[in-house]
N, C-alpha and C positions, 0 to 999 in steps of 0.2 A: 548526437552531441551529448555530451557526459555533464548533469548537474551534480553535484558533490552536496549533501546533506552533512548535518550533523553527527547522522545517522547513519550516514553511509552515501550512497547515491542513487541515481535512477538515469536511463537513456530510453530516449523514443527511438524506438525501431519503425514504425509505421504510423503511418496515420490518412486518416481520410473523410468523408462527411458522416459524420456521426458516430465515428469511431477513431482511439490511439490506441496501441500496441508497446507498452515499454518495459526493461528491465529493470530491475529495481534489486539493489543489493543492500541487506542491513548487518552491521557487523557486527559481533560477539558481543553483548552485555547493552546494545543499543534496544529502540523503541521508536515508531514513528509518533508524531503528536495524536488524540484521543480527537477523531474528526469526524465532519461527517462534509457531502457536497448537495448544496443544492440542484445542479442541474446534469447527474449522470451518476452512473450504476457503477459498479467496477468488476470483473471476474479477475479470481487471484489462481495461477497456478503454482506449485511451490517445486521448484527446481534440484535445491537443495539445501538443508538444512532443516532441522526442525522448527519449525513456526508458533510462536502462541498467538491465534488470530481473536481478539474481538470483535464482535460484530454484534450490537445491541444489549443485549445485560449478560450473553454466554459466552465463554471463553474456551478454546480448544485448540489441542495440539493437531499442525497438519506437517507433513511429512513429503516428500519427494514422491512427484505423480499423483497428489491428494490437490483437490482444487474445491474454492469456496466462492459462495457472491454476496457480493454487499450493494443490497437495494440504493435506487438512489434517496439520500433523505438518514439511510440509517448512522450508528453512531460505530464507529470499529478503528482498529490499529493489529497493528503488526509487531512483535515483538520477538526479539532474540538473545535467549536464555543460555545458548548454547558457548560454544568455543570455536565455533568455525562460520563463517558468513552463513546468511538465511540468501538465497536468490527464488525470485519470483518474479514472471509472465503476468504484468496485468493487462487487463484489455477492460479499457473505458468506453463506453455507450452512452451516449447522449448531444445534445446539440448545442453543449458548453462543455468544453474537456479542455481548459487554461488552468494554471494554478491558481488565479485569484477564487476559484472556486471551490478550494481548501477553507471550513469554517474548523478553526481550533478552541475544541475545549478541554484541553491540555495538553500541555507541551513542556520537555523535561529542557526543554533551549529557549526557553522565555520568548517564544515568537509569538506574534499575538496574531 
């Protein structure tokens, strides 16, 4: 099922105990909010597009078949600098992987 962001969207492809599998698409000139999760990891593959990932105070460009992890606890986003959609493969670990375990601290859509 297909959730639509401000930013673009994301769909779970899989899921099971202690782990989700989903797409996530962010579109030209967008940014996901500056977060972090209490209760799970995340590994990000980057599909297509160029990606600017934060992930704690460093920021870096990843690329198609380049892939990153973000500890659970850490603070990081996703951003698209680009002119054609960024797509990425996350795959969530842990034994909370709902949205309400998105903690934002910042967000360019006033979501709290």
């Amino acid at each position: 099922m297909r959730t639509d962001r401000p930013w673009g969207f994301f769909e779970t492809l899989s899921e099971g105990k202690g782990f989700k599998v989903k797409r996530i698409v962010v579109n030209p000139g967008c940014r996901i909010s500056l977060q972090t999760h209490k209760h799970r990891s995340e590994h990000w593959a980057i599909v297509s597009g160029a990606a600017i990932v934060w992930i704690g105070h460093s920021k870096k460009e990843y690329k198609p078949d380049e892939a990153c992890y973000i500890p659970q606890g850490e603070v990081h986003r996703i951003e698209n600098k680009g002119k054609v959609i960024v797509e990425i493969i996350e795959v969530q670990c842990g034994e909370i992987l709902r949205e309400d375990d998105i903690v934002r601290i910042e967000d360019d859509y006033n979501r709290s």
